[in-house]
Chimera marker file (.cmm) of the C-alpha trace (Angstrom):
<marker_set name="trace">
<marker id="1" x="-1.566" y="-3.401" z="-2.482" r="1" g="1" b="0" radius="0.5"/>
<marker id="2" x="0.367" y="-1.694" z="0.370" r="1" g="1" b="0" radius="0.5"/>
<marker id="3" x="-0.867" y="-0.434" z="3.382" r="1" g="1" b="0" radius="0.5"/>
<marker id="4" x="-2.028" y="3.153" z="3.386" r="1" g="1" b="0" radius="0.5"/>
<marker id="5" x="-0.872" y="5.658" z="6.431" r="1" g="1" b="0" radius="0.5"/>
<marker id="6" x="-2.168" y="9.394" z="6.291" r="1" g="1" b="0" radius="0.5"/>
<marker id="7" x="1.610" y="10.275" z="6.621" r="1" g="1" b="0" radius="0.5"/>
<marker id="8" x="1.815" y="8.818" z="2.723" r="1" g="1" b="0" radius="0.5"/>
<marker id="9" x="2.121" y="11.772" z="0.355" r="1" g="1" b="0" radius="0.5"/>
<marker id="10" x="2.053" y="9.400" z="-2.353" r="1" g="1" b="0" radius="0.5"/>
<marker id="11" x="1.635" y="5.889" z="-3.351" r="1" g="1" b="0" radius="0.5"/>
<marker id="12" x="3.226" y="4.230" z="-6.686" r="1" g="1" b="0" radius="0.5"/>
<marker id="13" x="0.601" y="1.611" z="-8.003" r="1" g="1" b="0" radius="0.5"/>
<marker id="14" x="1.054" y="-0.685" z="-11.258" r="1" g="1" b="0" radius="0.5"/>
<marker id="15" x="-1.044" y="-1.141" z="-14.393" r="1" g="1" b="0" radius="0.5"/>
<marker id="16" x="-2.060" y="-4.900" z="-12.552" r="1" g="1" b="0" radius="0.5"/>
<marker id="17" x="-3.683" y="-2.873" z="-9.661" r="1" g="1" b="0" radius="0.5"/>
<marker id="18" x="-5.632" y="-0.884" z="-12.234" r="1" g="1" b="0" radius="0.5"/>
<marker id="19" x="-8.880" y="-0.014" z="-12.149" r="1" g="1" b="0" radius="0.5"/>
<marker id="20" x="-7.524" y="1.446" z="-8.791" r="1" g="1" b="0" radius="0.5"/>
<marker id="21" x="-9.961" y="3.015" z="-5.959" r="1" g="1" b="0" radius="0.5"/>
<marker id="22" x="-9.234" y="4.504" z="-2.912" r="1" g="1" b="0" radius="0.5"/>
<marker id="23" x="-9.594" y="3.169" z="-0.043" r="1" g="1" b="0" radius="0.5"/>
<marker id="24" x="-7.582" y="0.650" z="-1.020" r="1" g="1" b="0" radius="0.5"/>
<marker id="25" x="-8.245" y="-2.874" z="0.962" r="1" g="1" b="0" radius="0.5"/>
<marker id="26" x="-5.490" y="-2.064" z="3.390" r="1" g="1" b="0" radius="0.5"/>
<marker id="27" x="-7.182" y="1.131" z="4.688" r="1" g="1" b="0" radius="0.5"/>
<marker id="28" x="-8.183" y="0.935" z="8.506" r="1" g="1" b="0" radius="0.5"/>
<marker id="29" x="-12.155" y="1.051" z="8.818" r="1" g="1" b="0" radius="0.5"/>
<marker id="30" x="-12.096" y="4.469" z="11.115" r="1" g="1" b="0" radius="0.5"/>
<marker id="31" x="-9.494" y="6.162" z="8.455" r="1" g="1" b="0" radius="0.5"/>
<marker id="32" x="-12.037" y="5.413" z="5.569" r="1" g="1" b="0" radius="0.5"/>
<marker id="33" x="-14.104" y="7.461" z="3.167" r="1" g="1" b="0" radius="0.5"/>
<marker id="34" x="-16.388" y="6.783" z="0.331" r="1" g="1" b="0" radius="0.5"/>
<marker id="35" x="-14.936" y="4.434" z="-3.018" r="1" g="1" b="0" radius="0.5"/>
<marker id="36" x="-13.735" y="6.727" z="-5.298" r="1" g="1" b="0" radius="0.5"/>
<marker id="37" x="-12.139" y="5.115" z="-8.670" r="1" g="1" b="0" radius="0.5"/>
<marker id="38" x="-9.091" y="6.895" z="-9.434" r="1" g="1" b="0" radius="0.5"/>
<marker id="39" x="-8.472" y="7.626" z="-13.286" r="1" g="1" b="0" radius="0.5"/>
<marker id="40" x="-4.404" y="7.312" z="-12.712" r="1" g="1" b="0" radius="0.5"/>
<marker id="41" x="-4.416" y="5.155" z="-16.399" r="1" g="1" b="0" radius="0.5"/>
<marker id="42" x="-5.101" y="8.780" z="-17.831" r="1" g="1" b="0" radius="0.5"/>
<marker id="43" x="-1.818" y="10.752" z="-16.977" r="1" g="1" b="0" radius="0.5"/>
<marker id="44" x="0.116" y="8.585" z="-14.694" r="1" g="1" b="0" radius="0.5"/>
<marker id="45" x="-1.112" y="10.224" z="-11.661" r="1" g="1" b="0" radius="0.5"/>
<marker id="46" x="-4.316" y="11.226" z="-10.562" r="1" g="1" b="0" radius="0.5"/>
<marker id="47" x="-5.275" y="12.369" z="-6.642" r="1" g="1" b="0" radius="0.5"/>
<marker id="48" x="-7.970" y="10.865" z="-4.557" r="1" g="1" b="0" radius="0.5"/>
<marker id="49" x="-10.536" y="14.232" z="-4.098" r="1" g="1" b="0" radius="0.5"/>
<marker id="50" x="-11.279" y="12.850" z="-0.782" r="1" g="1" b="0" radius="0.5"/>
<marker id="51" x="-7.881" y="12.365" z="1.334" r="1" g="1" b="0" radius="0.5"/>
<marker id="52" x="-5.866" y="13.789" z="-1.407" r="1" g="1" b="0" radius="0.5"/>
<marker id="53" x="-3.281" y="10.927" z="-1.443" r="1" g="1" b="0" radius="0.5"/>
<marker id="54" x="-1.695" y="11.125" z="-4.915" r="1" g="1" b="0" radius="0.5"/>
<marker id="55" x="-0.926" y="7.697" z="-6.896" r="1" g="1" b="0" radius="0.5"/>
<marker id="56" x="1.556" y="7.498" z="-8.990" r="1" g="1" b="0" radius="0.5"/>
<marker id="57" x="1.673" y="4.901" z="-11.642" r="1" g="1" b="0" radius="0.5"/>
<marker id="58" x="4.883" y="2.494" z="-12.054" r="1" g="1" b="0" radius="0.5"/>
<marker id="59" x="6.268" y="1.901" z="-15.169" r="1" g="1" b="0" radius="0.5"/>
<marker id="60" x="4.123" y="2.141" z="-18.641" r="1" g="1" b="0" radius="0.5"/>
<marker id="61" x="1.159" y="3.428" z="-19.367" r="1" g="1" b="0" radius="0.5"/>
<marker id="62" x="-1.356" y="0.555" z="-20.151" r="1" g="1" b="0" radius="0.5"/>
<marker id="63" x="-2.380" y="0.071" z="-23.846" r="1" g="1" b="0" radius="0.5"/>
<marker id="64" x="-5.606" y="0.115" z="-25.563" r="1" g="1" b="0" radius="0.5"/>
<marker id="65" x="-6.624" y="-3.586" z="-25.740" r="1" g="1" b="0" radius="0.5"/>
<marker id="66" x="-8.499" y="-2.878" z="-29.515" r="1" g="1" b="0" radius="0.5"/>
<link id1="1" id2="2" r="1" g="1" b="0" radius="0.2"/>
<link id1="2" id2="3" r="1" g="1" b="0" radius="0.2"/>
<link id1="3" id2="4" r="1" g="1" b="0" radius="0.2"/>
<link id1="4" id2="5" r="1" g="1" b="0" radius="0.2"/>
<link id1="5" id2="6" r="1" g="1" b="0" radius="0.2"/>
<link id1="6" id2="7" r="1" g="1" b="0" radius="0.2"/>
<link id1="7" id2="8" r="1" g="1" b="0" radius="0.2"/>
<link id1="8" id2="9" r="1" g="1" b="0" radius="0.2"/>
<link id1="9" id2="10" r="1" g="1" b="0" radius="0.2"/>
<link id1="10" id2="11" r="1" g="1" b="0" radius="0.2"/>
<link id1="11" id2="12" r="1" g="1" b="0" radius="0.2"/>
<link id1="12" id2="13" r="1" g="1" b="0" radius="0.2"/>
<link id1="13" id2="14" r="1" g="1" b="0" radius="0.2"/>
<link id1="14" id2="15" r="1" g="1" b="0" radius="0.2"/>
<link id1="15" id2="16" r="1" g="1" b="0" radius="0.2"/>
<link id1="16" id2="17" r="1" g="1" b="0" radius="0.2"/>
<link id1="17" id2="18" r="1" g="1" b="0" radius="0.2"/>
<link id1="18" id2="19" r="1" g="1" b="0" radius="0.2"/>
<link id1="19" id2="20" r="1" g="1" b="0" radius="0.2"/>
<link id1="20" id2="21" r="1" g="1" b="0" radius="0.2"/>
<link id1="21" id2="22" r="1" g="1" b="0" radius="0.2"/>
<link id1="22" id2="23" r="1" g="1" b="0" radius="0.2"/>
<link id1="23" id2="24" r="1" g="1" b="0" radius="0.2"/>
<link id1="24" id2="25" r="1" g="1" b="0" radius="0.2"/>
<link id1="25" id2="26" r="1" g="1" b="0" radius="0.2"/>
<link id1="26" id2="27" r="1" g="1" b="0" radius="0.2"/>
<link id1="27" id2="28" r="1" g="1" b="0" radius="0.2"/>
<link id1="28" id2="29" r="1" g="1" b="0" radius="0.2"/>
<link id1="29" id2="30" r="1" g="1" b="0" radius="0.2"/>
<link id1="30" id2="31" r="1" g="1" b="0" radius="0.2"/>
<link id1="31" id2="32" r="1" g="1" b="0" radius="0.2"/>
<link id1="32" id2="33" r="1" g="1" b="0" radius="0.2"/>
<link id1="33" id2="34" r="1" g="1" b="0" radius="0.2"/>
<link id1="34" id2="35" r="1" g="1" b="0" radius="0.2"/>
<link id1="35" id2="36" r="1" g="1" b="0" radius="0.2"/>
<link id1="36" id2="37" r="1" g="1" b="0" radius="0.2"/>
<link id1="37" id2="38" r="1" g="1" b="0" radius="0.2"/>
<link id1="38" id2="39" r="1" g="1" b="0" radius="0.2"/>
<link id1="39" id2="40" r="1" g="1" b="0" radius="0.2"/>
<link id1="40" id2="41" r="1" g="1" b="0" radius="0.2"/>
<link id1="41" id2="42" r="1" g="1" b="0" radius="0.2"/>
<link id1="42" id2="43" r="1" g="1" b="0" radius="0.2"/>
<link id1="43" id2="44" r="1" g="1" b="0" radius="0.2"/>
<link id1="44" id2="45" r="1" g="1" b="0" radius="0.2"/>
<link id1="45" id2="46" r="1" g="1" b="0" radius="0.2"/>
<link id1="46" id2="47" r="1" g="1" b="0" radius="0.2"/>
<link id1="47" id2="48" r="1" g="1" b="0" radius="0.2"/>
<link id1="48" id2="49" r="1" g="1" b="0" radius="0.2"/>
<link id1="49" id2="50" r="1" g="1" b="0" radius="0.2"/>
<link id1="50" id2="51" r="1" g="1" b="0" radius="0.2"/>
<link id1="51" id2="52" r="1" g="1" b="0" radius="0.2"/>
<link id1="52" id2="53" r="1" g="1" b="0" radius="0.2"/>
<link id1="53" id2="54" r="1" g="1" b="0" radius="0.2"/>
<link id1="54" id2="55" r="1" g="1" b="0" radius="0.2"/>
<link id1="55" id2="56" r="1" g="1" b="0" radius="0.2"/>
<link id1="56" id2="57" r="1" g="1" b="0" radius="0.2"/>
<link id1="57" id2="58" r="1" g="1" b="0" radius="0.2"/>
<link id1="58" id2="59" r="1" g="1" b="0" radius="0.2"/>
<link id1="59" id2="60" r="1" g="1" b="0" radius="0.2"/>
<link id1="60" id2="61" r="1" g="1" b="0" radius="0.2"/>
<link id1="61" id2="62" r="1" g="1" b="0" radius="0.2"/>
<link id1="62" id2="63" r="1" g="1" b="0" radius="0.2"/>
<link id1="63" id2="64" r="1" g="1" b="0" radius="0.2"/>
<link id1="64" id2="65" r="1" g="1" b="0" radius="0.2"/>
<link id1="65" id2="66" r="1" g="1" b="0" radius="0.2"/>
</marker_set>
């Protein structure tokens, strides 16, 4: 995981990161909020209702594992 400024507008993320939340673990302690999962899985992008950073999902859309 990559280190999150507030300049980002958005941040690409793979299906290994997934579930995702933001924070992520590189977010500075004072530039925090509360854990919010992200549903990015759903559409391949989703925005964080808190700091609105939008993720963007990299390559395919993970697969049911049924």
């Amino acid at each position: 995981m990559q280190t999150i400024h507030a300049t980002q507008h958005h941040i690409e993320v793979t299906a290994a990161e997934l579930p995702l939340h933001c924070p992520t673990p590189g977010t500075s302690l004072w530039n925090s909020h509360p854990k919010v999962y992200i549903p990015v899985d759903k559409l391949g992008e989703a925005r964080c209702p808190y700091c609105s950073t939008l993720y963007r999902l990299k390559g395919e859309l993970p697969r049911g594992h049924h």
